[in-house]
C-alpha positions in Angstrom: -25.7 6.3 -12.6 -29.1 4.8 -13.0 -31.7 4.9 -10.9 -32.5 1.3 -9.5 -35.7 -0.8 -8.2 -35.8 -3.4 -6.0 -33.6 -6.8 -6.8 -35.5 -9.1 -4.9 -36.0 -13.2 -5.1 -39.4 -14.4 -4.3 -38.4 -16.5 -1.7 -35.8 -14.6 0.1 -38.8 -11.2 0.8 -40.0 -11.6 4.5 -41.9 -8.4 4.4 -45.4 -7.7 5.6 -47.8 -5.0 5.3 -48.5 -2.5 8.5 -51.3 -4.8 9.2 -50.2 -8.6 8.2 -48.3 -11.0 10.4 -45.1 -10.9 10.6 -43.0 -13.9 8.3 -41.5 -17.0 10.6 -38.6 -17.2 8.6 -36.3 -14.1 9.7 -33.4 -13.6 7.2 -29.9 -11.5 8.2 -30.5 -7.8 7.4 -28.5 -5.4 6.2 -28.9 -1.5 6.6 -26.2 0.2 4.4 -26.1 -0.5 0.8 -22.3 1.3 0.5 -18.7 -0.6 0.0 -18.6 -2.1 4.0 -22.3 -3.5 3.8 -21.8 -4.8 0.3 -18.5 -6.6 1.3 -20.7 -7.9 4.3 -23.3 -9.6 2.1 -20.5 -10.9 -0.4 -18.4 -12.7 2.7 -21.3 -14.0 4.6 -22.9 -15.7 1.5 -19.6 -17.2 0.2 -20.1 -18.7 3.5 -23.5 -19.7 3.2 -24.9 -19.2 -0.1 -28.1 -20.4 0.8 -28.3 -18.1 3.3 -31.6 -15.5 4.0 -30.0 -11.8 3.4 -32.0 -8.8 2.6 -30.0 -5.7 1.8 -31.2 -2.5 2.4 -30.3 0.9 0.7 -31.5 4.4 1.0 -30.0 6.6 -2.4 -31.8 5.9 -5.2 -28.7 4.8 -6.9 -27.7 1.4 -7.4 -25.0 0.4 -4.7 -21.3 2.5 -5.5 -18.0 3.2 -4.3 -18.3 6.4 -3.1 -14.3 6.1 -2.7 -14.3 7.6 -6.8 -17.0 10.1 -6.3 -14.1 12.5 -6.8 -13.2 10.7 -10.1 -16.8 11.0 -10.8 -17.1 14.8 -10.3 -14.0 15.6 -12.9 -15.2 13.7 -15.1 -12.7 10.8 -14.7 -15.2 8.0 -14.8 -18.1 7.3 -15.6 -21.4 7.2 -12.9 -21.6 3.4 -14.0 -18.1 2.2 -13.1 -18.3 2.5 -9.9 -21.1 0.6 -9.2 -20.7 -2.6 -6.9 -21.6 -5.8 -7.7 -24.5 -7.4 -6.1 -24.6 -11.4 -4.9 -26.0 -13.0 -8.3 -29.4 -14.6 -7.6 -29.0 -17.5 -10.0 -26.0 -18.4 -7.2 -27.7 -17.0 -4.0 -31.6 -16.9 -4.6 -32.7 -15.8 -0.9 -30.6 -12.7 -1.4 -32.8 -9.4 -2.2 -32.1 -6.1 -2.3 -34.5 -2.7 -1.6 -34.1 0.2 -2.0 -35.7 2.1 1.2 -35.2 3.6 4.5 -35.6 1.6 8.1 -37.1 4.6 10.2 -37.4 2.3 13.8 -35.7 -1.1 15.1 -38.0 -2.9 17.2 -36.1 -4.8 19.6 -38.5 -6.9 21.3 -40.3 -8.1 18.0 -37.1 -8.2 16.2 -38.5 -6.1 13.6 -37.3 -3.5 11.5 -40.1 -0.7 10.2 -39.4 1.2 6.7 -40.7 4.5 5.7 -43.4 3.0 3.2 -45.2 1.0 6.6 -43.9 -2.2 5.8 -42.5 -3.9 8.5 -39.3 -7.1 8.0 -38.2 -9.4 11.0 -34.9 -10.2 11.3 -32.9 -13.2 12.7 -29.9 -10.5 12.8 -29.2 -7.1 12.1 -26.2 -5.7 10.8 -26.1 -1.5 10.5 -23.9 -0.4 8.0 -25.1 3.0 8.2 -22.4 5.2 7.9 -21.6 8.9 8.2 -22.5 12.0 7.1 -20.4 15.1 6.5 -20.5 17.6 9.5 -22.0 21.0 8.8 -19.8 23.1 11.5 -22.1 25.8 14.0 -21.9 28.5 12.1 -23.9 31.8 10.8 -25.7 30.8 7.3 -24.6 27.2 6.9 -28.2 26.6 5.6 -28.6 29.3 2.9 -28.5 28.3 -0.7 -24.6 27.7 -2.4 -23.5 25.6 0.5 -23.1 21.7 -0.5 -21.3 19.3 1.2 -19.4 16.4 -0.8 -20.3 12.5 0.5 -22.3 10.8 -1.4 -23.5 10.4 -5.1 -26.5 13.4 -4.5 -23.8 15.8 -3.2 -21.7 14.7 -6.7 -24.7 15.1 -8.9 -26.0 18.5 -7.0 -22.1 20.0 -7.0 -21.9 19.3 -10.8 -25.2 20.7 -12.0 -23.7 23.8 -9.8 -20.7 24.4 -11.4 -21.9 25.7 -14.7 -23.0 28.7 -12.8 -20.2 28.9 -10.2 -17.5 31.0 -10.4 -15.8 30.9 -7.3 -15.8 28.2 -5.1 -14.5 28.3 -1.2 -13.4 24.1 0.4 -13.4 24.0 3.9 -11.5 21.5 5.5 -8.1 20.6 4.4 -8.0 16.7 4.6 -8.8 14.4 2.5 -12.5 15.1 1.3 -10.9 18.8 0.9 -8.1 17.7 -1.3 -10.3 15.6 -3.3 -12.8 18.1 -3.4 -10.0 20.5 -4.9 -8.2 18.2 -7.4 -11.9 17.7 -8.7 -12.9 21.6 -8.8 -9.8 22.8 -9.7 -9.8 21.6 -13.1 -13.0 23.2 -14.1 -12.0 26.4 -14.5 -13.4 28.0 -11.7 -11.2 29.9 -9.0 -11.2 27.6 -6.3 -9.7 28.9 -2.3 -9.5 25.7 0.4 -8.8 26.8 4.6 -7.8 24.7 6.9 -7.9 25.7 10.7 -5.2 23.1 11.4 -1.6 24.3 10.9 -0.6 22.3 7.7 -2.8 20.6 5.3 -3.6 17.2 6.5 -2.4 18.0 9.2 -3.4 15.2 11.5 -1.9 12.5 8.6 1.3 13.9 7.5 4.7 15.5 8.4 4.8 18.9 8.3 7.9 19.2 6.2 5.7 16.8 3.8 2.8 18.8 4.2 4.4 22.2 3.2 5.5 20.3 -0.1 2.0 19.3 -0.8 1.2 22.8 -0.1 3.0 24.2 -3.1 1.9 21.7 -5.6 -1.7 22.7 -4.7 -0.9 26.0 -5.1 0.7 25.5 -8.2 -2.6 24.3 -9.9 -4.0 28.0 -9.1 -5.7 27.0 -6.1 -5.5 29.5 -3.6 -4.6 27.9 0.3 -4.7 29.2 3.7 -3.9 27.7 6.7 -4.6 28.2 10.4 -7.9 30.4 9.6 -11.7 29.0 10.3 -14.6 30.6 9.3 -16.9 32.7 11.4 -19.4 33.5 9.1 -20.9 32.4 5.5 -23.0 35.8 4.3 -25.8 36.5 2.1 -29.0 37.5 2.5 -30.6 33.7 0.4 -27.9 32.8 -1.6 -23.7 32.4 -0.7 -21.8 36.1 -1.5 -18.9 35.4 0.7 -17.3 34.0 4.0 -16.0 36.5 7.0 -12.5 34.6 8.6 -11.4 34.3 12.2 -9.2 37.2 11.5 -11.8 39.2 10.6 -11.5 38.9 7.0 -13.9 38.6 4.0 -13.5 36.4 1.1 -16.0 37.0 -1.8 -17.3 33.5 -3.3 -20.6 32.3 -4.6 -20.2 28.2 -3.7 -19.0 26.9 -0.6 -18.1 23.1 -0.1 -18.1 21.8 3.9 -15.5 19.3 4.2 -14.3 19.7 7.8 -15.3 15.7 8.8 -18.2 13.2 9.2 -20.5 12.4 11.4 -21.8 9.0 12.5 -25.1 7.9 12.1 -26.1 6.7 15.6 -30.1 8.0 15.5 -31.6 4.7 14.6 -29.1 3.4 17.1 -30.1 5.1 19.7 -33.8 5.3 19.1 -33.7 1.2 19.6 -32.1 1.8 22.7 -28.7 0.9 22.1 -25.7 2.3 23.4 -24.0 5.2 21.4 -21.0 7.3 22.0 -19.2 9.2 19.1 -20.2 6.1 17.0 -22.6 3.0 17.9 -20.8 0.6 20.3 -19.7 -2.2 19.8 -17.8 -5.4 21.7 -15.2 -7.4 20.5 -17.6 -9.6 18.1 -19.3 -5.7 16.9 -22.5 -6.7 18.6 -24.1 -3.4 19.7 -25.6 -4.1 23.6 -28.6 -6.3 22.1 -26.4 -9.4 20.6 -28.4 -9.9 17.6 -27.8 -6.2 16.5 -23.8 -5.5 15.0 -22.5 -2.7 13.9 -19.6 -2.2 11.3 -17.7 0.5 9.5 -18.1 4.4 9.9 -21.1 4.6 12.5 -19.8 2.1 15.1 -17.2 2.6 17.6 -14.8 0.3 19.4 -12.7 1.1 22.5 -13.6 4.2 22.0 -12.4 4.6 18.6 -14.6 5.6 15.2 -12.9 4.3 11.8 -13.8 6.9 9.1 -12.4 5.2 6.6 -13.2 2.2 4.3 -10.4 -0.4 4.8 -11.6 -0.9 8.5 -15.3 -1.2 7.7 -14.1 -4.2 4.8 -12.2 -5.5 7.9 -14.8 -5.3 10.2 -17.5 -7.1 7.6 -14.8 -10.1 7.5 -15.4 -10.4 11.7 -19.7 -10.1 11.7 -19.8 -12.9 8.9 -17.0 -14.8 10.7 -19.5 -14.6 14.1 -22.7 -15.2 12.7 -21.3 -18.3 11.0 -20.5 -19.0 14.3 -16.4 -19.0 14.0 -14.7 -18.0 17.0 -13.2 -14.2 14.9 -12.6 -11.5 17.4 -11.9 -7.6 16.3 -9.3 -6.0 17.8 -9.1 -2.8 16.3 -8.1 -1.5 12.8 -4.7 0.0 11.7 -6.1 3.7 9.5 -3.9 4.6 6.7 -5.0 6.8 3.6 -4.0 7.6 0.2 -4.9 9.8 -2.1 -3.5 11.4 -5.6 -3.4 15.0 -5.3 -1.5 17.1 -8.4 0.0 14.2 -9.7 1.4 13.5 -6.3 1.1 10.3 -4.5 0.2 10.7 -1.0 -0.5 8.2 2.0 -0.2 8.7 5.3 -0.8 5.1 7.9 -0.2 5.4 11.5 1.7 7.1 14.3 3.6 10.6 12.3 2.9 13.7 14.5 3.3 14.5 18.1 5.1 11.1 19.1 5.8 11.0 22.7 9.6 9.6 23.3 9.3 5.9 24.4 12.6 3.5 24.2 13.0 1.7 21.0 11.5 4.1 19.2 12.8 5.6 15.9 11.4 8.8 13.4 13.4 8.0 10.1 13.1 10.5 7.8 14.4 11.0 4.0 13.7 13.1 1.0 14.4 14.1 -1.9 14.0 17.9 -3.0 15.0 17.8 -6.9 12.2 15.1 -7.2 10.0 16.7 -4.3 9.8 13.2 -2.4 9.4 12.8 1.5 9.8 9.8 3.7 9.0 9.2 7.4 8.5 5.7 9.2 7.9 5.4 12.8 9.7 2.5 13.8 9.1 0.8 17.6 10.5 -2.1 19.2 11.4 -3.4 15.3 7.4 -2.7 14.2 6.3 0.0 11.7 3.9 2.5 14.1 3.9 4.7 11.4 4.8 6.4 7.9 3.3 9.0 5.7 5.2 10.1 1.8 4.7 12.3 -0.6 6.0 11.2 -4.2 5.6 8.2 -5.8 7.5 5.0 -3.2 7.3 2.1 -5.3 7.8 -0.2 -1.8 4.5 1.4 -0.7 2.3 -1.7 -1.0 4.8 -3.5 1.0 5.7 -0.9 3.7 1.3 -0.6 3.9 1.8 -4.5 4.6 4.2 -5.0 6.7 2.5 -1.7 9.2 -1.0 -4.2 9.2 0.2 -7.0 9.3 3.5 -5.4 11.9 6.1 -7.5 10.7 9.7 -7.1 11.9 11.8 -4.3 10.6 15.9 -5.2 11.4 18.2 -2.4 12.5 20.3 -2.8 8.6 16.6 -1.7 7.4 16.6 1.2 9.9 20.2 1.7 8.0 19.4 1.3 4.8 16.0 3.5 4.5 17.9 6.2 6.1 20.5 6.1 3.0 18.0 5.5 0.3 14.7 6.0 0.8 14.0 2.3 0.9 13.3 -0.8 3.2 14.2 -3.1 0.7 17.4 -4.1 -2.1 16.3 -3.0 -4.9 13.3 -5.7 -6.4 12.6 -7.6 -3.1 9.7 -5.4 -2.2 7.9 -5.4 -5.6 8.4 -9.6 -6.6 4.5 -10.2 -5.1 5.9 -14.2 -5.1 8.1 -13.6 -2.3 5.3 -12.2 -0.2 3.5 -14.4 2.7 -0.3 -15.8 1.8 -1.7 -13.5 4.2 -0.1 -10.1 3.1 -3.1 -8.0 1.7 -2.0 -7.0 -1.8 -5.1 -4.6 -2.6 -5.9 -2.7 0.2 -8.7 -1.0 -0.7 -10.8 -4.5 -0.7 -8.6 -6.4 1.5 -7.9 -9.2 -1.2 -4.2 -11.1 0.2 -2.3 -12.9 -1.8 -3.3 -16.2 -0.7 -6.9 -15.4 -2.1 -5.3 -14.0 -5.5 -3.3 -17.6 -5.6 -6.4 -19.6 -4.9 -8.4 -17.7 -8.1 -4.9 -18.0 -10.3 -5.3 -22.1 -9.8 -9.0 -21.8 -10.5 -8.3 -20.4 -14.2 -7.9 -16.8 -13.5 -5.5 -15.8 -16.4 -6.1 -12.0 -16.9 -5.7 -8.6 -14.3 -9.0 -8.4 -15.5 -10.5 -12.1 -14.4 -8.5 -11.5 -11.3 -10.5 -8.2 -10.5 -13.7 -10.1 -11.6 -12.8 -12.5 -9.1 -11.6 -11.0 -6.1 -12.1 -7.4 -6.8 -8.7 -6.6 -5.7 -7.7 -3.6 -8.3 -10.9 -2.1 -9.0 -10.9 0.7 -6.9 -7.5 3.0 -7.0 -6.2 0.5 -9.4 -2.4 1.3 -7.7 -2.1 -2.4 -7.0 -2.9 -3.6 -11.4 1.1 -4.1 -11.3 1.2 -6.2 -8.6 -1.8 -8.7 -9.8 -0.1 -8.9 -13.4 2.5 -10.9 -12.1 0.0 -13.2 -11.1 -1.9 -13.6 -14.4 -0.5 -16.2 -16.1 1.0 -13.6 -18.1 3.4 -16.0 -20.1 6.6 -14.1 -20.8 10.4 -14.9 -21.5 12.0 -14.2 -18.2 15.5 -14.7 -19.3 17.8 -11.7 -18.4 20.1 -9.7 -20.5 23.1 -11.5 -21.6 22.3 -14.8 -20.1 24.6 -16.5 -22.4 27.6 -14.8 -21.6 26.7 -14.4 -17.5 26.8 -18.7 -17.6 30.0 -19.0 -19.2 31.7 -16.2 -17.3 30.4 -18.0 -14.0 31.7 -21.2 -15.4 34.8 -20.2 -16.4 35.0 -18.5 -12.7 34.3 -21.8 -11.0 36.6 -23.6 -12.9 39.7 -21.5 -12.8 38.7 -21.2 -8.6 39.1 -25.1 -8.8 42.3 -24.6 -10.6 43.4 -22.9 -7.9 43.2 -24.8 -5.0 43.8 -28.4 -6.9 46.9 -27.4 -8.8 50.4 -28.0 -7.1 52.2 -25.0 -6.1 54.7 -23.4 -8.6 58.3 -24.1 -7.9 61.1 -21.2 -8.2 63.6 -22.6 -10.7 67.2 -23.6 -9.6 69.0 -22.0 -12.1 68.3 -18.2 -13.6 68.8 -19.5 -17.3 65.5 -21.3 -16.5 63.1 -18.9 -15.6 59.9 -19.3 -17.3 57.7 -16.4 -18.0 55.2 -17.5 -15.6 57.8 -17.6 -12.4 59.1 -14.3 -13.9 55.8 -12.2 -12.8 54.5 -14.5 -9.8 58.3 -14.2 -8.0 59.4 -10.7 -9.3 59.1 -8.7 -6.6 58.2 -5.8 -9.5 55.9 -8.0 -11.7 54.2 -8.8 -8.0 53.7 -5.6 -6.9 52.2 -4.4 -10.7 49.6 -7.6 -10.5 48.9 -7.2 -6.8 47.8 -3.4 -7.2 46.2 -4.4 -10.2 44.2 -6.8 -8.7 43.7 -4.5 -5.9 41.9 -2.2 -8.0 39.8 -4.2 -10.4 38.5 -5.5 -6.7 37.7 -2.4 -5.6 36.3 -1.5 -8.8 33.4 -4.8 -8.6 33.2 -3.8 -4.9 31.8 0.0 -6.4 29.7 -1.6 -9.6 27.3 -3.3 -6.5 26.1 0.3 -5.4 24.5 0.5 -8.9 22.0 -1.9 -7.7 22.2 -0.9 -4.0 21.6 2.6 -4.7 19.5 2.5 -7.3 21.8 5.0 -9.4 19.9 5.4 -12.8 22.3 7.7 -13.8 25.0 4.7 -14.6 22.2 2.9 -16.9 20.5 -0.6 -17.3 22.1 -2.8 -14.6 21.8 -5.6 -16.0 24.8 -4.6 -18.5 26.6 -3.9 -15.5 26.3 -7.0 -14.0 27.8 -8.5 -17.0 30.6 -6.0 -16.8 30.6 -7.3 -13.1 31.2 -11.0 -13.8 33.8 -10.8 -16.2 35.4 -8.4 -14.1 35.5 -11.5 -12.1 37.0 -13.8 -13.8 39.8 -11.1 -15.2 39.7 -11.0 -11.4 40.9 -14.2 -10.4 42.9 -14.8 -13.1 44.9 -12.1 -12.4 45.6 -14.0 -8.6 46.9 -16.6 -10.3 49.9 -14.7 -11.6 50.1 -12.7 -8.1 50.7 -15.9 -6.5 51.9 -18.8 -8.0 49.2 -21.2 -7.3 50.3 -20.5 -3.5 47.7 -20.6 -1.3 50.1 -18.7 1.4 49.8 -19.3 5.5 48.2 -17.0 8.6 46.6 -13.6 7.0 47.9 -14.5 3.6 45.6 -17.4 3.4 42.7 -16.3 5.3 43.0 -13.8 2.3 43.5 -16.3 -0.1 40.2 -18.4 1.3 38.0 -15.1 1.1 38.7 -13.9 -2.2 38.4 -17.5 -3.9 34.7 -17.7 -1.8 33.6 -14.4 -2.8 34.5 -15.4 -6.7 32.8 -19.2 -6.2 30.0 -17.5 -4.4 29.3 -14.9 -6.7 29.7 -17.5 -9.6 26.9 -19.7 -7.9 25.1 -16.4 -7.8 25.6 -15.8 -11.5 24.4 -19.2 -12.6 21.1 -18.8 -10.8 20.7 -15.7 -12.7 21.4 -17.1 -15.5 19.6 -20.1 -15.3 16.2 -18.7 -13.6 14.2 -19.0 -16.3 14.4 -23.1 -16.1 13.8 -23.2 -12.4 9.7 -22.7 -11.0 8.5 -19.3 -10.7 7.8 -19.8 -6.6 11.5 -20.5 -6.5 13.0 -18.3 -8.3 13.3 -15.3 -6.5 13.9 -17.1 -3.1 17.2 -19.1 -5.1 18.8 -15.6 -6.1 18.5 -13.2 -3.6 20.2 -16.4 -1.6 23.2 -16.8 -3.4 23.4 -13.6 -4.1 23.1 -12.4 0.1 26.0 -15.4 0.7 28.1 -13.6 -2.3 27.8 -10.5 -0.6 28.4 -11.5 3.1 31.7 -12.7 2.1 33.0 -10.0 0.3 32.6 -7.7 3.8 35.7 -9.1 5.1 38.1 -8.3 2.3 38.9 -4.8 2.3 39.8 -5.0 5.9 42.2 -8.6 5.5 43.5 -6.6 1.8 44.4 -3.4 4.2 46.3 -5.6 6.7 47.9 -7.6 3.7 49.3 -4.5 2.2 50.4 -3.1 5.1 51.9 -6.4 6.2 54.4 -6.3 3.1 55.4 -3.3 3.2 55.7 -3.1 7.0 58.1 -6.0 6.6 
């Protein structure tokens, strides 16, 4: 990454030297050049461009995404794509930004002193400060061969280190630690991560799900070992091992602290404002002096630090609402995480461990061992409270969603997920159409789908103008699917045998009309005038062979459904099966026309009668939508199918139990 100088605009510098006046004008300043300040600067300015922002950074870097530093360190990506975008000055000319370090706030003057003397006034002030990584109490945690891993310098110093290192020792077993392994591990260097806690990410995910995390870590060669802390780190100057709790010694010649962060309060609390864990903050994020806010790692509300990115973008959305004088209120943020670890998606959001009972509350749990998949939501008073996975769950975006945004999970969900893994029918959680404006698509940046709409209708035609726009997609990238159906992406949406799916469902509709328009068939008076037709609908033999024919060929379409419910990829592309389906259909109801005669029967008989001709009508209606989807508008398309295709399947729940009473009926009788 390349080393950056100041971006300034003439106009927008209110700076002054230790012994010059101080400028009238006071611009909004920002202190934290990382991903929460940055998304600060962005929001405020689309709301005033004109506005007075000075952005201030300490790393000689230009501004990154520290989110990839991982990426970075295996070699992944490349030091310049994860830089962030700056406001463009041809757009926003009273926008600079410097690189420096604001070593006092001075309250009364409303002035903020930097370490070269120079002294900037401020009509607000917005710390973005952040964290640091916590170096633990320990014996030798300042000797040479200890590095923690947080920023870009801890990237650049760990990979000029590992030419030279031969084994390496991760403390901590959450997140940065499993980062800091999946990057180190595939360096060819003998890596060994502890964790004090009993499972790794322990505080995030199930244990049963943290066991099978576990093993694939081990299965790289990485060594792991649980419930153990370190006493010591020996060496006279440099790293030569670590001695255990237990007592043990394990020789290594690196050591990487990632056992948590700590927020950066000391400017805060130099200036007099209030600090706890974190710098406090009210409702609006104003600190105790209401020109001063505070957002993302180093500030704290009700008590509660964020150390995570997703709250901090959350929390910039609030200061720019307030200084822009809208009436935005935080109420607190909803942590979830995710991370790639072996191949192995992982995310954890919410409530998982150490639940205490309360009514209306449900722990739903599935997995899969042969594909090494695991499961749990947290489910109270119909609201998602929590859910962690391991293994690729392709409703993920939408289960993330729906826990943000808490919408309403029904008891059939409850059901269903418990059966299959899923929330969903199969395709209602990935079609991004269906989806309300304000559900957050990418929620890394906190881009919804309302703002993805808006840049689609203002030419966006590309995942890649999308990203330019909105920067949804451009930092874990899991949500790229999701904008490509919002593209433009002009492709032939026609399904699989539309052709013969429209004529079976016409040919279905019309022999149902046939039915219940054509008079009833007539036994002949004499025997010597049987016709064919009255010799199979009033045989009593012929009957029962097209009754338990037609029985079965129902419960046959009844069984082709779970291919779709259940997802079963064994019995290949649905789509064929849904033509199988259809025709099945109309053999179906054909086949009741030789049961019955035309008759349309009386009591249970007809109830019978009215069922199976709706569930054929129904599922015909259903058929044509399919078939016919590519004419109607995209919006609509989705939202006409899974209609038709609900009504077909409500009315088919009644038939097995009026065809049970039906048989036994007969031959009760």
């Amino acid at each position: 990454m390349n080393l950056v100088s100041e971006h300034t605009a003439t106009d927008a510098i209110i700076r002054t030297a230790p012994d010059a006046d101080v400028c009238v004008t006071r611009p909004i300043i920002v202190v934290g050049s990382g991903p929460v300040g940055a998304r600060f600067v962005h929001d405020l300015l689309n709301r005033q461009p004109g506005a007075h922002v000075i952005l201030i950074g300490n790393e000689p870097y230009s501004p990154y995404n520290r989110i990839q530093l991982a990426a970075v360190l295996m070699g992944d990506v490349d030091e310049s794509n994860i830089s962030l975008t700056l406001p463009d000055n041809s757009q926003h000319p009273n926008f600079s930004y410097r690189v420096n370090t604001v070593t006092a706030i001075n309250r009364s003057e409303k002035t903020v002193c930097l370490s070269d003397g120079c002294k900037i006034s401020y009509a607000q002030l917005v710390l973005s400060v952040g964290a640091r990584a916590h170096l633990p109490d320990i014996p030798g945690v300042d000797m040479k061969g200890i590095y923690t891993f947080r920023n870009m310098k801890d990237t650049v110093h760990l990979s000029a280190r590992l030419a030279a290192a031969r084994r390496i020792l991760i403390v901590g077993g959450g997140l940065l630690g499993l980062e800091a392994a999946r990057a180190l591990s595939q360096l060819n260097t003998h890596v060994t991560l502890i964790q004090q806690g009993p499972t790794l990410m322990n505080r995030q995910l199930h244990p049963e799900a943290a066991v099978c995390l576990q093993r694939k870590i081990e299965a790289l060669g990485i060594i792991v070992k649980t419930e153990v802390g370190v006493r010591a780190i020996n060496g006279d100057d440099c790293v030569s091992g670590v001695t255990l709790r237990d007592g043990s010694v394990l020789e290594c010649d690196t050591v990487v602290l990632c056992a948590g962060i700590t927020p950066n309060v000391e400017l805060a609390r130099s200036a007099g404002l209030a600090v706890g864990r974190g710098i406090v903050v009210n409702e609006s994020l104003q600190t105790a002096d209401p020109d001063i806010f505070a957002l993302g790692e180093c500030c704290e509300f009700d008590g509660t630090t964020y150390g995570l990115v997703a709250p901090g973008l959350e929390q910039a959305a609030v200061v720019s609402g307030v200084i822009c004088g809208d009436e935005t209120r935080y109420r607190g943020s909803l942590a979830a995480t995710r991370l790639k670890v072996v191949d192995a998606f992982v995310s954890s959001m919410g409530q998982i461990n150490e639940l205490r009972p309360k009514p209306q509350q449900y722990e739903l749990t599935w997995a899969s061992p042969k594909n090494e998949q695991y499961r749990k939501i947290v489910v109270h008073k119909g609201r998602i409270i929590g859910a962690c996975c391991l293994g690729e769950w392709s409703e993920h975006s939408r289960i993330l969603e729906s826990f943000r945004r808490q919408r309403q999970v029904f008891f059939w969900q409850r059901w269903w997920f418990s059966l299959s893994g899923k929330l969903w029918f199969s395709g209602q959680s990935d079609n991004l159409i269906s989806w309300p404006d304000n559900a957050v698509v990418c929620q890394c940046q906190s881009v919804d789908k309302g703002t993805l709409i808006k840049a689609v209708g203002q030419g966006c035609a590309s995942i890649v103008e999308l990203q330019s726009a909105t920067g949804a997609g451009t930092v874990c990238g899991s949500c790229k699917p999701m904008l490509a159906q919002l593209a433009g992406n002009k492709t032939d949406t026609r399904e699989t045998g539309t052709h013969f799916l429209l004529l079976m469902s016409i040919l279905a509709v019309l022999v149902a009309v046939l039915i219940m328009t054509v008079p009833e068939a007539q036994k002949a008076v004499s025997v010597q005038s049987v016709s064919w037709f009255e010799g199979i609908w009033a045989d009593k033999f012929a009957k029962q062979v097209t009754g338990f024919t037609l029985m079965g060929l129902t419960t046959f379409g009844l069984m082709l459904s779970f291919r779709k419910r259940l997802d079963w990829q064994w019995m290949g592309q649905f789509s064929y099966w849904r033509l199988l389906h259809s025709g099945l259909g109309l053999v179906c109801i054909s086949t009741l026309i030789l049961h019955t005669g035309f008759h349309l029967g009386a009591n249970l008989n007809q109830a019978l009668m009215i069922n199976f001709l709706s569930i054929v009508v129904l599922g015909a209606v259903a058929g044509l939508s399919i078939a016919l989807s590519h004419r109607l508008q995209p919006c609509r398309v989705q939202s006409v199918r899974r209609f038709w295709s609900f009504a077909h399947i409500l009315v088919a729940w009644p038939l097995p139990i009026l065809l049970g009473l039906h048989v036994l009926s007969v031959y009760y009788f």
